[in-house]
C-alpha positions as CSV (number, residue, x, y, z in Angstrom):
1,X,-65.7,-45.2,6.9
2,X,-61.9,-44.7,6.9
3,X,-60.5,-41.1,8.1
4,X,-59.2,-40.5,4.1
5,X,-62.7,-41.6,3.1
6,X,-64.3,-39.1,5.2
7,X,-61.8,-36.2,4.9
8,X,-63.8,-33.3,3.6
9,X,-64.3,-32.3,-0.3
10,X,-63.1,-28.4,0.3
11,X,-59.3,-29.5,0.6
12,X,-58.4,-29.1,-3.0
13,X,-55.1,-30.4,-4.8
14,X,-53.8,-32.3,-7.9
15,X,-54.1,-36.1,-7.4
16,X,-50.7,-36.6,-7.0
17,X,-50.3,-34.1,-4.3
18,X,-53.4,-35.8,-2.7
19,X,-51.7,-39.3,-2.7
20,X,-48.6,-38.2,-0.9
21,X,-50.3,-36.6,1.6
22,X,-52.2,-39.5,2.1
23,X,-50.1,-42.3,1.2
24,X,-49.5,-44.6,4.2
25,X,-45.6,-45.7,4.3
26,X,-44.4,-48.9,5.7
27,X,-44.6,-49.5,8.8
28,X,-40.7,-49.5,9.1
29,X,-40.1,-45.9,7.9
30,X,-43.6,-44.7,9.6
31,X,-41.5,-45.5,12.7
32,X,-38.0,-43.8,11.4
33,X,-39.3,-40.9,10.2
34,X,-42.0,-40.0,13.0
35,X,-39.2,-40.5,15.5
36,X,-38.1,-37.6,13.2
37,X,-40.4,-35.5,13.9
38,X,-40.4,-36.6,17.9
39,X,-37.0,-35.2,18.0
40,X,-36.9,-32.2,16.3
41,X,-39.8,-31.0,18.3
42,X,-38.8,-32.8,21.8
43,X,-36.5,-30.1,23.4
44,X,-39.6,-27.3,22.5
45,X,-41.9,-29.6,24.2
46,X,-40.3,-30.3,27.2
47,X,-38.9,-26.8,27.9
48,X,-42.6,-25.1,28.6
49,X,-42.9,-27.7,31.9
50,X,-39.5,-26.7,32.7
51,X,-39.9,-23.4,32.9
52,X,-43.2,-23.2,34.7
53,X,-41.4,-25.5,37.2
54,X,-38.6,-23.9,37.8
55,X,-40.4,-20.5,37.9
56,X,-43.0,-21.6,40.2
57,X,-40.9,-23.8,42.7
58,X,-43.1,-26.9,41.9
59,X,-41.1,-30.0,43.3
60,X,-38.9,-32.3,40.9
61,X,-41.7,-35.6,41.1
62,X,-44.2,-32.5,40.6
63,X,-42.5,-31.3,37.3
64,X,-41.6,-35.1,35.7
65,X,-45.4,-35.1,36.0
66,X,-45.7,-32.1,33.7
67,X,-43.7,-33.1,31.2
68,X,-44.8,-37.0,30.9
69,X,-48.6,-35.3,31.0
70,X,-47.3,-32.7,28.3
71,X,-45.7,-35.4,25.9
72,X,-49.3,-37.3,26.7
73,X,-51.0,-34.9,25.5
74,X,-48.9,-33.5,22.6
75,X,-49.0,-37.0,21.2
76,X,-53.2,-37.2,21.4
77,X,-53.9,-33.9,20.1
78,X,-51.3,-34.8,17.2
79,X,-53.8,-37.7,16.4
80,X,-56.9,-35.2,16.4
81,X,-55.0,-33.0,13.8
82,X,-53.5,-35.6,11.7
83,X,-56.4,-38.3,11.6
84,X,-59.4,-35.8,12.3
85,X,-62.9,-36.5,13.4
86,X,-65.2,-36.5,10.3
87,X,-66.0,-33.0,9.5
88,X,-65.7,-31.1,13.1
89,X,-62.2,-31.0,13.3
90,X,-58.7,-32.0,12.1
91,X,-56.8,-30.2,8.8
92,X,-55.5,-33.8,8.0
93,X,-51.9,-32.4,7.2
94,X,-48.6,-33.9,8.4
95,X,-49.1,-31.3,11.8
96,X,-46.9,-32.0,14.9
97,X,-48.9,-30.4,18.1
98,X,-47.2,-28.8,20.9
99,X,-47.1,-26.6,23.6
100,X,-46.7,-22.9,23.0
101,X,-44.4,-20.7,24.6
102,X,-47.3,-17.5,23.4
103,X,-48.4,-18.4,26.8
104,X,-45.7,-18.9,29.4
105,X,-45.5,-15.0,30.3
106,X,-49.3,-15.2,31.3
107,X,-49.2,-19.0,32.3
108,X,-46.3,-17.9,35.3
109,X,-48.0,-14.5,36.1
110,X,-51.5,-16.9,36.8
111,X,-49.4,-19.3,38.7
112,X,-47.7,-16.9,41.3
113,X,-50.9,-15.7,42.4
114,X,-51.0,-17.5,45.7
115,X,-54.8,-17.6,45.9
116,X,-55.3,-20.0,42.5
117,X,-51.1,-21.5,41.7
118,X,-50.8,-24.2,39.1
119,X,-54.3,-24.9,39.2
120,X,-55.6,-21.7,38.1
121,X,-53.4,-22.5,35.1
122,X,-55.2,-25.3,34.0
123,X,-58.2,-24.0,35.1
124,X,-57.9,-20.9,32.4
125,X,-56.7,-23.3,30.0
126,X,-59.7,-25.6,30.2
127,X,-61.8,-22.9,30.2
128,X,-59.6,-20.6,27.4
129,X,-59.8,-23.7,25.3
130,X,-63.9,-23.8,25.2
131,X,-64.5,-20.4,24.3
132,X,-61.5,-20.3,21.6
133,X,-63.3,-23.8,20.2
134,X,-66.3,-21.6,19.8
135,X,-64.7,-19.1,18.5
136,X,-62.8,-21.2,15.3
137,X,-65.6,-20.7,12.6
138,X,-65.0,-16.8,13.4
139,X,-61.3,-16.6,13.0
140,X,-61.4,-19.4,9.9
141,X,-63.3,-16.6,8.2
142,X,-60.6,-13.6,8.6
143,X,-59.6,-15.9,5.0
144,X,-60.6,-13.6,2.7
145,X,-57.8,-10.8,4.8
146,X,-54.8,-13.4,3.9
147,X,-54.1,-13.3,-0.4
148,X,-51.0,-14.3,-1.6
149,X,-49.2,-11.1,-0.9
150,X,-50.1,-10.9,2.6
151,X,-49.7,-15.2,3.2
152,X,-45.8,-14.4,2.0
153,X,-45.3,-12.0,4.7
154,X,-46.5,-14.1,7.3
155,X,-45.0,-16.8,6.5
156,X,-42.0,-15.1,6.3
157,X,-42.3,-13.6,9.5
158,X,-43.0,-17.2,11.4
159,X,-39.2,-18.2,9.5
160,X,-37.9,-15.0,10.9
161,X,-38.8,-15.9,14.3
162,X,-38.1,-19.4,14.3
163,X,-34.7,-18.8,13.0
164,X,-33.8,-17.5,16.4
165,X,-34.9,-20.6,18.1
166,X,-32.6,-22.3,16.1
167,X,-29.2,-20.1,16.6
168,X,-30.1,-20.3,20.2
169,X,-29.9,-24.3,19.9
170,X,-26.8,-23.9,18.3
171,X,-25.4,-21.5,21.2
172,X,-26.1,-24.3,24.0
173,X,-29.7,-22.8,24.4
174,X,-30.7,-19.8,26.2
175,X,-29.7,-19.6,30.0
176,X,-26.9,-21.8,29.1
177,X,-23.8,-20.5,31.3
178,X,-21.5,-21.5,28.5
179,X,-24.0,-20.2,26.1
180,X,-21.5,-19.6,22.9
181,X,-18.9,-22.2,23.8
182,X,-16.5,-22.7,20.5
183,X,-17.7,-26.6,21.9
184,X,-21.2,-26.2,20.8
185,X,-20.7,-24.0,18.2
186,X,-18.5,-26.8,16.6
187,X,-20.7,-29.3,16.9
188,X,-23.8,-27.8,15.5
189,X,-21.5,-27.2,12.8
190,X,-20.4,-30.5,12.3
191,X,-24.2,-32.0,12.6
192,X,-25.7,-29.3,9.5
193,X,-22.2,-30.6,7.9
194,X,-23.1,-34.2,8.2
195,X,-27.0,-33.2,7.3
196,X,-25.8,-31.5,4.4
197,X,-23.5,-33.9,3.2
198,X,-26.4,-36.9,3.8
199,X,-28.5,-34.5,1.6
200,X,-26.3,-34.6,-1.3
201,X,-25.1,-38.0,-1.8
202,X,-27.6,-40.1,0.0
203,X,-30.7,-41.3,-2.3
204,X,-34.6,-42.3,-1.2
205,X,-35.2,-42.9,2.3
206,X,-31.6,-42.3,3.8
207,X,-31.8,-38.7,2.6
208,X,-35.1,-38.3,3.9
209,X,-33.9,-39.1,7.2
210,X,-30.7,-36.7,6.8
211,X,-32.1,-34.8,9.7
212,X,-32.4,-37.8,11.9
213,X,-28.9,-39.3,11.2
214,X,-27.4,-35.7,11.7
215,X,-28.8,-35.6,15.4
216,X,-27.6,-39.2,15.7
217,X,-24.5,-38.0,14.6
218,X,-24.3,-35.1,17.1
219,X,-25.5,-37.3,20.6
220,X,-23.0,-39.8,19.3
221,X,-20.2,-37.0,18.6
222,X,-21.3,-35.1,21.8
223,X,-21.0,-38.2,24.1
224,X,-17.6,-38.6,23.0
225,X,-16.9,-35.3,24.0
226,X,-18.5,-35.7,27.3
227,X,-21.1,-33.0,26.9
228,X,-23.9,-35.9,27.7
229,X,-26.0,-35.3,30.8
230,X,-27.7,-38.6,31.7
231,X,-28.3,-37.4,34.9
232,X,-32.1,-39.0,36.1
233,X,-32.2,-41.9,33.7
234,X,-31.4,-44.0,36.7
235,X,-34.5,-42.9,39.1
236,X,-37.0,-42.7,36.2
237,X,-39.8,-45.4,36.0
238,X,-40.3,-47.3,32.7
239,X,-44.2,-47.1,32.8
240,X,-46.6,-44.6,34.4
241,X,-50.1,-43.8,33.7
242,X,-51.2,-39.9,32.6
243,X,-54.5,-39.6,34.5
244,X,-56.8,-35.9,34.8
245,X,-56.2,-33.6,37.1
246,X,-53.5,-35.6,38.8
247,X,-52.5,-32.6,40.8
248,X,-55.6,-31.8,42.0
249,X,-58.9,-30.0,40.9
250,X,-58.5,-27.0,38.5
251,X,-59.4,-23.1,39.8
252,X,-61.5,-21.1,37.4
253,X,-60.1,-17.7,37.7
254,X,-62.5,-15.2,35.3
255,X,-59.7,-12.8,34.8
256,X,-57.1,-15.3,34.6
257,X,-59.9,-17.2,31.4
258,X,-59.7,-13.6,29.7
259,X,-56.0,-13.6,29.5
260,X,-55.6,-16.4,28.8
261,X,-58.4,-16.4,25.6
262,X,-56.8,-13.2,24.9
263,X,-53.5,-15.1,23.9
264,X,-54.8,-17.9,22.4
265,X,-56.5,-16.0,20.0
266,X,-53.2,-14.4,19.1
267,X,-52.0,-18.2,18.7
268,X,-54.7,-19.0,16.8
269,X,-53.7,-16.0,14.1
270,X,-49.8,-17.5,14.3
271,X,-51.5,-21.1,13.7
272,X,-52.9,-20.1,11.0
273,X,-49.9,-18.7,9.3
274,X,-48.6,-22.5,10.0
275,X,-51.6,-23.9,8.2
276,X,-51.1,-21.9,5.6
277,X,-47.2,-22.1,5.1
278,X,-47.7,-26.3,5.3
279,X,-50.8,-26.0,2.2
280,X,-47.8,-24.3,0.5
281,X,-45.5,-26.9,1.0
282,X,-47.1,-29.9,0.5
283,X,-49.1,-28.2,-2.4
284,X,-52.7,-27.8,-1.4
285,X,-54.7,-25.2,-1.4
286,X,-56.7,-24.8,2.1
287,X,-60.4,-23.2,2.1
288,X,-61.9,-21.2,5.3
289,X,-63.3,-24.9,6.4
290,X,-59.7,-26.9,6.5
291,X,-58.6,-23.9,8.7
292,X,-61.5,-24.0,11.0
293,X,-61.1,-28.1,11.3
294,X,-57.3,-27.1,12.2
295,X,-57.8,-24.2,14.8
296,X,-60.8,-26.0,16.8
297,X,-57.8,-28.8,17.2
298,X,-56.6,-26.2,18.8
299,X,-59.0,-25.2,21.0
300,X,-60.4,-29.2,21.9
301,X,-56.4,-29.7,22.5
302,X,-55.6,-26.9,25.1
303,X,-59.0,-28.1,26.6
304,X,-57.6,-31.6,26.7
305,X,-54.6,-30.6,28.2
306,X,-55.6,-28.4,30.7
307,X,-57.7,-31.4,32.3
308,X,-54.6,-33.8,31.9
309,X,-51.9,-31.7,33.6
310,X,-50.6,-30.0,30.3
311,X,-50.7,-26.5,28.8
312,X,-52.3,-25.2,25.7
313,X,-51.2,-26.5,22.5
314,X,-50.4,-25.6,18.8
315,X,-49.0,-26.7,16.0
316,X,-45.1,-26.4,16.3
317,X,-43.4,-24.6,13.2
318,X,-39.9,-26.4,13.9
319,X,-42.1,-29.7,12.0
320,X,-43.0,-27.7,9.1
321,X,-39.9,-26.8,8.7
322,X,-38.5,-30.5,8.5
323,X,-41.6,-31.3,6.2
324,X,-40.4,-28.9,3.5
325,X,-36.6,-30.2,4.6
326,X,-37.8,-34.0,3.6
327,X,-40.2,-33.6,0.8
328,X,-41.9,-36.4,3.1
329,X,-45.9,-35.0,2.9
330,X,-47.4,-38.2,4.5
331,X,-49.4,-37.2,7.7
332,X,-48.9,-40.7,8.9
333,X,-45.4,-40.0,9.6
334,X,-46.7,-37.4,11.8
335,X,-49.8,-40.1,13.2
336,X,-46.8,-42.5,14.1
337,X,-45.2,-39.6,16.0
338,X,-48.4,-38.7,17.9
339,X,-48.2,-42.6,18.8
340,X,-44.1,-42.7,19.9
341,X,-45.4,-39.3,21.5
342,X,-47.9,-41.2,24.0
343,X,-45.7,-43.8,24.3
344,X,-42.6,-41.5,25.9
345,X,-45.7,-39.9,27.9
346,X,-46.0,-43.2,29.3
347,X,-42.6,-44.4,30.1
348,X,-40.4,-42.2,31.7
349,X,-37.5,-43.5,31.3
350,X,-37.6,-43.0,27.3
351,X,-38.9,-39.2,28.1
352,X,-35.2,-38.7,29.9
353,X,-33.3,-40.2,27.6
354,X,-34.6,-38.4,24.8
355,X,-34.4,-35.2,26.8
356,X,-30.7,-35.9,27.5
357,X,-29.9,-34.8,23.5
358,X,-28.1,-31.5,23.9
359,X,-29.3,-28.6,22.6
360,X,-26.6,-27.7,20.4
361,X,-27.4,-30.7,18.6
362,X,-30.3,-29.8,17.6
363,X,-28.9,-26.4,16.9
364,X,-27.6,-27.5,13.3
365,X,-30.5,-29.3,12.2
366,X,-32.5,-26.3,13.3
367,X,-30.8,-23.8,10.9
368,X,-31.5,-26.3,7.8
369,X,-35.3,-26.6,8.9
370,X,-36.3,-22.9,10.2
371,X,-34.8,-21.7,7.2
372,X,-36.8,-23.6,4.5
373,X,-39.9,-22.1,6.2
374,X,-37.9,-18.8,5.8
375,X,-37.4,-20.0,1.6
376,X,-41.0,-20.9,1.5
377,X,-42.3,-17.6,2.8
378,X,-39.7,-15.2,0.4
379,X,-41.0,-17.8,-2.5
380,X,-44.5,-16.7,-2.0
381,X,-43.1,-13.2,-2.0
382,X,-41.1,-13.5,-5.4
383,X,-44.4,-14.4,-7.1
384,X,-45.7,-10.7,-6.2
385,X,-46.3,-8.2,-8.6
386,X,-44.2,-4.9,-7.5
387,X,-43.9,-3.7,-11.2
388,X,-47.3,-2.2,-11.7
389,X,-48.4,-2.0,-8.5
390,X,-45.3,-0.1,-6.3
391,X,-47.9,-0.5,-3.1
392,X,-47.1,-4.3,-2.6
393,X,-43.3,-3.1,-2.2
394,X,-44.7,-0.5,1.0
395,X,-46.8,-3.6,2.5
396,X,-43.6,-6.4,2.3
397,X,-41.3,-3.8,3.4
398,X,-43.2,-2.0,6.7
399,X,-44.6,-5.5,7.7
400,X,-41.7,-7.4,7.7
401,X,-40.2,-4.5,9.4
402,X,-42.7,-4.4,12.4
403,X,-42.7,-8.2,12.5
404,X,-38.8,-8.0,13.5
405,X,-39.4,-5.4,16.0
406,X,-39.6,-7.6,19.2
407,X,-36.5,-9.6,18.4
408,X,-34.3,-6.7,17.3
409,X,-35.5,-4.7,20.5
410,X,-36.8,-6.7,23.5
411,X,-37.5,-3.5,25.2
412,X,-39.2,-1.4,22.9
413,X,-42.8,-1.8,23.9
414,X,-41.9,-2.5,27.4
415,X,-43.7,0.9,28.9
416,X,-46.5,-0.8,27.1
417,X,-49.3,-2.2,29.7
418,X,-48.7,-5.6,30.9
419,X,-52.4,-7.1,29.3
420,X,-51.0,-6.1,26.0
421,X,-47.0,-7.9,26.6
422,X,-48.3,-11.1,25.2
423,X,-49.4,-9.2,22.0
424,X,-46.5,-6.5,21.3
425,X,-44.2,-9.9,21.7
426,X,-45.1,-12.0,18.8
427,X,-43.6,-10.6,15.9
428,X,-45.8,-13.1,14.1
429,X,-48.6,-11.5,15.3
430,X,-47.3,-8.0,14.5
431,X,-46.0,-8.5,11.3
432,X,-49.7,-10.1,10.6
433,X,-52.0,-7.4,11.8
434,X,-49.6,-5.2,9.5
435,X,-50.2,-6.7,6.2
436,X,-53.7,-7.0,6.9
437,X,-54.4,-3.5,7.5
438,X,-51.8,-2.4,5.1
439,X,-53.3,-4.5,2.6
440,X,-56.6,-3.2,3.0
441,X,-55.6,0.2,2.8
442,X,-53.8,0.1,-0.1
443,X,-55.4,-3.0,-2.2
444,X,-59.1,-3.2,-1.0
445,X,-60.9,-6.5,-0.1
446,X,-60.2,-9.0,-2.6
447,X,-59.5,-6.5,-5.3
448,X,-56.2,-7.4,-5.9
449,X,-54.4,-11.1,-5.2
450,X,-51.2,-9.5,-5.6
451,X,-49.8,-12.3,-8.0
452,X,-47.9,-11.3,-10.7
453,X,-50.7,-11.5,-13.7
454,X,-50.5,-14.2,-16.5
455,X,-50.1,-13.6,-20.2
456,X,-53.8,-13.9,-21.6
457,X,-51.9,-15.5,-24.7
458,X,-50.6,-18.1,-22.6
459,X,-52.4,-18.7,-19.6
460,X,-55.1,-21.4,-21.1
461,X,-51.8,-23.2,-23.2
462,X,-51.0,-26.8,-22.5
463,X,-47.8,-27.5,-20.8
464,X,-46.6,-29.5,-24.9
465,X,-48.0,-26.3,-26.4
466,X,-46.1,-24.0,-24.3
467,X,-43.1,-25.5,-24.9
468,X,-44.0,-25.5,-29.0
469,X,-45.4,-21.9,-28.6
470,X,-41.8,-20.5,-27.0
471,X,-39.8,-22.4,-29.5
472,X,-41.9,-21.0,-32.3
473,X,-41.0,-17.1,-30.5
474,X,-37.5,-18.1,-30.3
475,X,-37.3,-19.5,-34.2
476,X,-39.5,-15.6,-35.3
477,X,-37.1,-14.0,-33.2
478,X,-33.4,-15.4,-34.5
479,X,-35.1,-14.8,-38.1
480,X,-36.5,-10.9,-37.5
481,X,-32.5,-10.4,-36.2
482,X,-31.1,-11.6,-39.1
């Protein structure tokens, strides 16, 4: 049995919806439009290696290692998400899996303890990953606490956050020494010009690919203006082999396993929010059991890359963002990513070259993406009814509020203890936990949707007898006025 024969019956959606979610392309644009994906998401990929390389010292052969085992691994777990494994696990959505930076803070203060280093990283993420598997049924069943009203909120939370990432691409990224240069500034600009501008006057497939062209356009324009780094390309090999535990054999910390579950359960509530933003997107409407199928992806994938040299993994925000940009719902765009994904794992040389795209680059296509999961959030939102009940208004306004506390203030829970850093630092998270509550307090447990209520007269009306009912209105109302 095929994975679209098998794919569970609690996914609902119209049959149109269901085909282009479904609907395998050929194998031409598969190719185009997952090396799409593969690009938008590349530089968030890559940077988490990076980081804990730098950070911990590891040597340069050490950290090419990371990051060909974390492309590896980002590419497999896309498979498990997109394809799925009959009923266990998979949402079967166009989901690109990545590394989250939730964990780094932790991740570095587990590798500077000199009695456990790298290994007692993957060891807590192997281990983190098993329990947080376990605990997926749990969390998919918090359901019920996410109606409409509070869905907007995170979702518009997760575009708030994002957006940052974004303006920091733009900038040069963060720890950039010319961070701000009228140089990147100008190009990003000129790349969401040229996106824009494919948008408009480009029809089918080249507009779907607007995004691609527009960081094509950008390396091109940026190698031009000599702000290229090839540096590497040279001394990388064109095939290597991701094997487990290639660094050696994993430490199993107990204290560094509860931090680490600690966080990915706070990942899990953020991936959640993406699950939930994509349904909304592609138009489907997601039960408790398509989120459990998506988190314990979750959970088997930070498993699966703790034993192959990686991190743990979610599902990256900056993709759903280009799904809603494309109007392209097929998740075997985001299969043939998963595939181009192993394949950079496995030759090097690809990996660098890819990594050699400038951040600023990416910066302008960033803006157009993390902003249409910013629309798709405040859409939800408009749909609320604040006329006859005022509470909704308190909820949007005090969650959104608490959500943006971490980015407007870095320091503001900072004489917070250091177990609860991880927490008090995802505005998603925050903004979350205060809708929930909030919601509770003032709506009760599915007492209220918060959903502007239809007209009993026209509710049950067909779409042709709508349209004859309001013209009918419109002819009673020109006569009563004259």
């Amino acid at each position: 049995m095929s994975a679209i024969d098998s794919q569970p019956p609690s996914v609902s959606g119209s049959p149109h919806t269901t085909d282009e979610v479904d609907r395998v392309l050929s194998p031409g644009k598969l190719v185009i439009l997952g090396l799409q994906h593969v690009l938008v998401m590349y530089a968030g990929a890559v940077a988490v290696p990076l980081m804990i390389g730098d950070r911990l010292g590891l040597s340069k052969e050490t950290v090419a290692l990371l990051i060909s085992s974390d492309l590896f691994c980002c590419g497999v777990v896309t498979l498990l998400q997109c394809i799925g494994v009959g009923r266990f696990m998979g949402i079967r959505l166009p989901v690109i899996m990545s590394v989250t930076f939730a964990a780094v803070t932790p991740m570095l203060a587990i590798g500077m303890n000199p009695n456990i280093g790298l290994m007692g990283i993957f060891g807590a993420t192997i281990a983190a990953g098993c329990i947080t598997t376990l605990l997926a049924p749990l969390i998919g069943r918090l359901m019920p606490l996410f109606p409409p009203l509070v869905t907007g909120v995170v979702i518009t939370s997760i575009g708030l956050s994002i957006i940052q990432v974004g303006i920091d691409w733009a900038a040069g990224g963060k720890g950039n020494p010319q961070y701000g240069s009228p140089v990147y500034l100008g190009i990003s600009f000129a790349v969401l010009l040229f996106i824009l501008l494919v948008t408009r006057f480009a029809k089918g497939f080249m507009s779907n690919v607007a995004v691609l062209l527009g960081i094509v356009f950008g390396f091109v324009l940026s190698m031009m203006m000599n702000e290229v780094n090839l540096s590497g390309l040279h001394d990388a090999k064109w095939f290597a082999i991701v094997t487990p535990m290639a660094l050696g054999t994993p430490v199993f910390d107990p204290i560094s396993i509860l931090t680490m579950t600690a966080v990915l359960i706070i990942v899990f509530i953020e991936s959640m929010g993406m699950f939930l933003a994509l349904g909304e997107i592609v138009g489907r409407k997601l039960a408790p059991q398509d989120i459990i199928r998506g988190l314990r992806v979750d959970g088997v994938g930070t498993m699966f890359g703790g034993l192959f040299n990686s991190f743990p993994h979610t599902s990256f925000s900056q993709n759903v963002g280009l799904v809603s940009v494309t109007r392209v719902y097929s998740r075997w765009v985001c299969v043939a990513s998963g595939v181009i994904l192993i394949l950079f794992g496995m030759v090097p040389k690809m990996a660098v070259l890819v990594a050699s795209i400038p951040q600023f680059v990416l910066g302008g296509a960033g803006l157009v993406m993390f902003g249409m999961v910013l629309a798709t959030g405040i859409r939800i939102l408009a749909r609320i009814n604040y006329t006859t009940n005022r509470y909704n208004l308190y909820i949007v306004a005090i969650s959104l509020g608490v959500g943006m506390t971490p980015t407007l203030s870095h320091d503001f829970f900072s004489q917070f203890p250091a177990v609860l850093q991880p927490l008090l630092h995802s505005g998603i998270m925050l903004a979350t936990f205060s809708a929930v509550m909030l919601n509770l307090f003032f709506n009760g447990y599915q007492k209220h949707t918060g959903l502007i209520p239809d007209d009993p007269k026209t509710s049950r009306r067909s779409p042709r007898t709508m349209r004859m009912w309001l013209l009918m209105r419109k002819v009673k109302e020109s006569q009563r006025e004259e």
